[in-house]
Residue frames as a rotation matrix with the C-alpha (Angstrom) as fourth column:
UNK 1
0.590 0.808 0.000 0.00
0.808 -0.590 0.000 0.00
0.000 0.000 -1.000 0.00
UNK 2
-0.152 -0.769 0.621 1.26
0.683 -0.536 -0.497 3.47
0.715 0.349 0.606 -1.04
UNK 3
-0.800 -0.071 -0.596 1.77
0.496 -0.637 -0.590 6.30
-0.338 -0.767 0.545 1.53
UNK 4
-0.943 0.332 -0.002 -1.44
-0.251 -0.710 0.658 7.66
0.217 0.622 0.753 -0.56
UNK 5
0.027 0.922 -0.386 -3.98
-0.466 0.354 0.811 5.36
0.885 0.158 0.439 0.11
UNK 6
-0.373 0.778 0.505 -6.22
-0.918 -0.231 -0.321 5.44
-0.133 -0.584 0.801 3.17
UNK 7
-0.932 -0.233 0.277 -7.51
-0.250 0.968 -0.027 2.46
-0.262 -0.094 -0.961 4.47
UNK 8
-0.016 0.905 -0.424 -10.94
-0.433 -0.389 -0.813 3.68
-0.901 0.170 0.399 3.44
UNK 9
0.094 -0.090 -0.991 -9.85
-0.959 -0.277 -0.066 3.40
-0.269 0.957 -0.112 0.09
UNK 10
-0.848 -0.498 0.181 -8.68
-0.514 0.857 -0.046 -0.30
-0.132 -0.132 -0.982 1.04
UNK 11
-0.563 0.768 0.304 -12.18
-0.243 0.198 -0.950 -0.96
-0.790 -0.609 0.075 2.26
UNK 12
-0.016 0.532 -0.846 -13.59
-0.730 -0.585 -0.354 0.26
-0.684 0.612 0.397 -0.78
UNK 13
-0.376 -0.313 -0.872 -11.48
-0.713 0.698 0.057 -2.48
0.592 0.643 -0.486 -3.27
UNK 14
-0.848 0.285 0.448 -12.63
-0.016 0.830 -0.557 -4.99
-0.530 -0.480 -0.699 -0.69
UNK 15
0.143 0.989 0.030 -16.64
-0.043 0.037 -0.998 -4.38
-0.989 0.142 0.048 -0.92
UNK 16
0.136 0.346 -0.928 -16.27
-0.932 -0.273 -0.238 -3.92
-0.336 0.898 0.285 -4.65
UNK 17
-0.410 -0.092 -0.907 -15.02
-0.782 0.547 0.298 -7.28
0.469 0.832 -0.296 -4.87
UNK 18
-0.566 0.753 0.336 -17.82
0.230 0.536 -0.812 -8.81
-0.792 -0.382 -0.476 -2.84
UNK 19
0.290 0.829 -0.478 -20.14
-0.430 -0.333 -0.839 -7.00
-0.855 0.449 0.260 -5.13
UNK 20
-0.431 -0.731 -0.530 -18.69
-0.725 -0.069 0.685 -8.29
-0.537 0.679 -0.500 -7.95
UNK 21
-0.954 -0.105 0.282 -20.07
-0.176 0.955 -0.240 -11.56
-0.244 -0.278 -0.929 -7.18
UNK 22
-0.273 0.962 0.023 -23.72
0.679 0.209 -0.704 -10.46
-0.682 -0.176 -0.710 -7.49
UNK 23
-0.704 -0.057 0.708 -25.54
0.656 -0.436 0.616 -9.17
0.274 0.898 0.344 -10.81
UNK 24
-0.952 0.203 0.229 -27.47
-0.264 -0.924 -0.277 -5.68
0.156 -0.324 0.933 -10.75
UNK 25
-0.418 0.709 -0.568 -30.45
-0.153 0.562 0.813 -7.96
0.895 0.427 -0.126 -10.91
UNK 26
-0.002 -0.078 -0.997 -29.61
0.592 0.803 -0.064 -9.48
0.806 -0.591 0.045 -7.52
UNK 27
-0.824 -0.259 -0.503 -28.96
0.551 -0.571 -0.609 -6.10
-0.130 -0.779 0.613 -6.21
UNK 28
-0.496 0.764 0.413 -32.22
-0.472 -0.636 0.611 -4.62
0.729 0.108 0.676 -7.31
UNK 29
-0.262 0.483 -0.836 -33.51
0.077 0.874 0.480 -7.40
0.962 0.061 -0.266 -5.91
UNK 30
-0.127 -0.619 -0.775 -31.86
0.893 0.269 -0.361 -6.67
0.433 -0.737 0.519 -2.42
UNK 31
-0.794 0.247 -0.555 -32.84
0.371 -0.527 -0.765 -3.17
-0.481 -0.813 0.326 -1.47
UNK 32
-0.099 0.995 0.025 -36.37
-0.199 -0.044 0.979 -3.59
0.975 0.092 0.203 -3.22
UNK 33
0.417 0.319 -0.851 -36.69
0.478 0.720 0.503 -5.56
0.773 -0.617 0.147 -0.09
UNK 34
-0.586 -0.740 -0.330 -34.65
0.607 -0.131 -0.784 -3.14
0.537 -0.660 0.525 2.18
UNK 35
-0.931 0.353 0.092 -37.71
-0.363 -0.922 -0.134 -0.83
0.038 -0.158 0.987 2.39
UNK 36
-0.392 0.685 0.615 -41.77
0.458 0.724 -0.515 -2.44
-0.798 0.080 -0.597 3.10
UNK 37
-0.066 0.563 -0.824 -43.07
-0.561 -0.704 -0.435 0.60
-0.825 0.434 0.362 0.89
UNK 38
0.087 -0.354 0.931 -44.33
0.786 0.599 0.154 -0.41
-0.612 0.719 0.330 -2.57
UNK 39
0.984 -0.111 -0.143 -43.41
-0.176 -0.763 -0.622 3.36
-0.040 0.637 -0.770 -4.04
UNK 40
0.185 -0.917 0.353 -39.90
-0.340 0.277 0.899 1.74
-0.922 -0.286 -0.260 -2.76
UNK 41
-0.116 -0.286 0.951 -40.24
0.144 0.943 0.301 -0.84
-0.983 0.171 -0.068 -4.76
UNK 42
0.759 0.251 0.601 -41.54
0.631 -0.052 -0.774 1.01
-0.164 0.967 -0.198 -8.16
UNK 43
0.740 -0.497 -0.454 -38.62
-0.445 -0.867 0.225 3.13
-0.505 0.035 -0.862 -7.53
UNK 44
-0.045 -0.732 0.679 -36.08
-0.269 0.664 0.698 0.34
-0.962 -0.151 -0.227 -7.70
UNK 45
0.213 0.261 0.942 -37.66
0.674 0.659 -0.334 -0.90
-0.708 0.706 -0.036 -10.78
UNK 46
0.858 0.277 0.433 -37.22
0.507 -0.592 -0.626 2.34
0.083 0.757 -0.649 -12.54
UNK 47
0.766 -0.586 -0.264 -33.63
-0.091 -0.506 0.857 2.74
-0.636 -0.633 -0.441 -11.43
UNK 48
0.491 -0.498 -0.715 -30.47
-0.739 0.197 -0.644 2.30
0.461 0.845 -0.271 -13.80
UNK 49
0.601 -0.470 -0.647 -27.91
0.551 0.830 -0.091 -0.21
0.579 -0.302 0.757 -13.51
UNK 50
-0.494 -0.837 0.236 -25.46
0.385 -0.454 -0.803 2.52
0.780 -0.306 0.547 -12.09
UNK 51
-0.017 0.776 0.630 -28.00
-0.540 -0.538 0.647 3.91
0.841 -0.329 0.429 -9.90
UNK 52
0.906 0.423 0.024 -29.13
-0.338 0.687 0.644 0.65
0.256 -0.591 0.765 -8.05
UNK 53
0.149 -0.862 -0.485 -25.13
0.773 0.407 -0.487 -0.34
0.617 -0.302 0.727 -7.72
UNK 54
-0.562 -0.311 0.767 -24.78
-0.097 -0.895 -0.434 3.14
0.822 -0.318 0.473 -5.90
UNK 55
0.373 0.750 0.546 -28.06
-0.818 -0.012 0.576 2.46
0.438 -0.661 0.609 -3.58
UNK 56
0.874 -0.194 -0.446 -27.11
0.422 0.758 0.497 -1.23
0.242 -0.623 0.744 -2.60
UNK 57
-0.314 -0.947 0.068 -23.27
0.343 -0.180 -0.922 0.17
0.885 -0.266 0.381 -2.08
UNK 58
-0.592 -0.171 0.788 -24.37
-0.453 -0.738 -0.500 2.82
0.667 -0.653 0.359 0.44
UNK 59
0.495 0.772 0.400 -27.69
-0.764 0.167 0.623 0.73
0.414 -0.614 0.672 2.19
UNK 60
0.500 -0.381 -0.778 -24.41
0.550 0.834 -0.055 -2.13
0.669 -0.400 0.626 2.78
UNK 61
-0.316 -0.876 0.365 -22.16
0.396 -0.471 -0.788 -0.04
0.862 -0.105 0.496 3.91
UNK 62
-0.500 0.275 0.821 -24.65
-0.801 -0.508 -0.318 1.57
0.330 -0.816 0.474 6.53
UNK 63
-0.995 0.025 -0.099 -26.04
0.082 0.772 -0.630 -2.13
0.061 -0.635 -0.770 7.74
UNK 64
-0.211 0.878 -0.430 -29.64
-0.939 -0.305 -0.160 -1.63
-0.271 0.370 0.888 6.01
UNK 65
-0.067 0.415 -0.907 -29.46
-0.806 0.513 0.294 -4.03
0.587 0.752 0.300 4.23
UNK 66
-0.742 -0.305 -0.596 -28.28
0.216 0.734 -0.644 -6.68
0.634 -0.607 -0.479 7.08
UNK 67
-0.824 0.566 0.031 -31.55
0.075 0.163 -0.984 -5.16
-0.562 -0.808 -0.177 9.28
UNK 68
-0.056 0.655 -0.753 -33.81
-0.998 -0.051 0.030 -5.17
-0.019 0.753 0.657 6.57
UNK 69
-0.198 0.181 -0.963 -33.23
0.033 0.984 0.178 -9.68
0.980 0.004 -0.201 5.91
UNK 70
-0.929 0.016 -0.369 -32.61
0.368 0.118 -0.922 -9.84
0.029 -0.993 -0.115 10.02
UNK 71
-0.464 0.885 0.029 -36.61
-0.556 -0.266 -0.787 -8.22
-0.689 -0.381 0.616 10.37
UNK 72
-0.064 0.609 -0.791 -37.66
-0.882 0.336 0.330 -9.87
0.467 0.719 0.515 7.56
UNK 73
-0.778 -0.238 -0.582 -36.21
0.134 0.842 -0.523 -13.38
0.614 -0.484 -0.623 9.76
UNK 74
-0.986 0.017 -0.164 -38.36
0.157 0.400 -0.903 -12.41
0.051 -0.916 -0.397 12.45
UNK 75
-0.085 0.989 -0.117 -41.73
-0.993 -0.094 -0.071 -11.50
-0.081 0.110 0.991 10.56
UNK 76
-0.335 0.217 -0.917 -41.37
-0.330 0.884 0.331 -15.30
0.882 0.414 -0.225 9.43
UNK 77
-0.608 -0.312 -0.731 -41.59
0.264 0.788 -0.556 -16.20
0.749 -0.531 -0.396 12.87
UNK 78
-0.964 0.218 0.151 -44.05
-0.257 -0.629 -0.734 -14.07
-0.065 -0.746 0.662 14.54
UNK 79
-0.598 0.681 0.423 -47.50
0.598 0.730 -0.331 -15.68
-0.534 0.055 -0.844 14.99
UNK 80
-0.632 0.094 0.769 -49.76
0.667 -0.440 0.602 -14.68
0.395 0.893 0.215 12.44
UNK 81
-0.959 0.200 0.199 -52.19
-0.280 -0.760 -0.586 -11.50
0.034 -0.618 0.785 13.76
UNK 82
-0.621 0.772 -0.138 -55.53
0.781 0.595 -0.187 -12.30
-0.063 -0.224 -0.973 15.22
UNK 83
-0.759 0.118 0.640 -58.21
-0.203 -0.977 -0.061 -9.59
0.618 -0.176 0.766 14.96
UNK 84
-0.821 0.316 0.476 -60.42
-0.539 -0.152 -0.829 -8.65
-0.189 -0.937 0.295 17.85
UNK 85
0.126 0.945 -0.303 -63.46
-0.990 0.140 0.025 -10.06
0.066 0.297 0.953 16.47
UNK 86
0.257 -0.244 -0.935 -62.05
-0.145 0.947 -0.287 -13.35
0.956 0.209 0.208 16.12
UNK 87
-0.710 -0.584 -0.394 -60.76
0.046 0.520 -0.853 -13.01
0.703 -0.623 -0.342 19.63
UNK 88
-0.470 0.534 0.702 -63.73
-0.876 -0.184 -0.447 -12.28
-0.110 -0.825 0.554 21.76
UNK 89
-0.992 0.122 -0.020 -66.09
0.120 0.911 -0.394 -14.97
-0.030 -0.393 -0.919 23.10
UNK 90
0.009 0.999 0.030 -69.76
-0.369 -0.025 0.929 -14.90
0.929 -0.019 0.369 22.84
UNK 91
-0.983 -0.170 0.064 -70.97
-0.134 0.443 -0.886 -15.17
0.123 -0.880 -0.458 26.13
């Protein structure tokens, strides 16, 4: 590493080759799903490819995306809601 470059910069070449691994497809895919909105989601769809590589960069990088799957994990598991009507009793 040159007295120029900042370990920031180090970071950077890391993540890029993680992303590498995954087509812009995979990242639309990924922070369609970071948000519950569906204006979210018509946004995403109407993003470029350069666009939607910028958006997933920055929603990894701040740890969006990682609490975005991590709630999704725990809607799977949360019993399913019950409304009031269904819960009262007829006496």
């Amino acid at each position: 590493m040159d007295r120029g470059a900042r370990s920031s910069d180090l970071a950077g070449v890391i993540f890029k080759n993680e992303v590498n691994k995954m087509s812009i497809e995979e990242m639309r895919g990924e922070i369609a799903l970071a948000y519950t909105g569906e204006k979210w989601k018509a946004r995403v769809s109407r993003m470029g490819d350069s666009q939607v590589f910028a958006v997933y960069t920055r929603l990894s990088q701040t740890g969006k995306l990682e609490e975005a799957a991590k709630e999704r994990e725990t809607r799977k598991h949360r019993p399913p809601l019950v409304r009031y009507e269904q819960m009262r009793m007829d006496i």
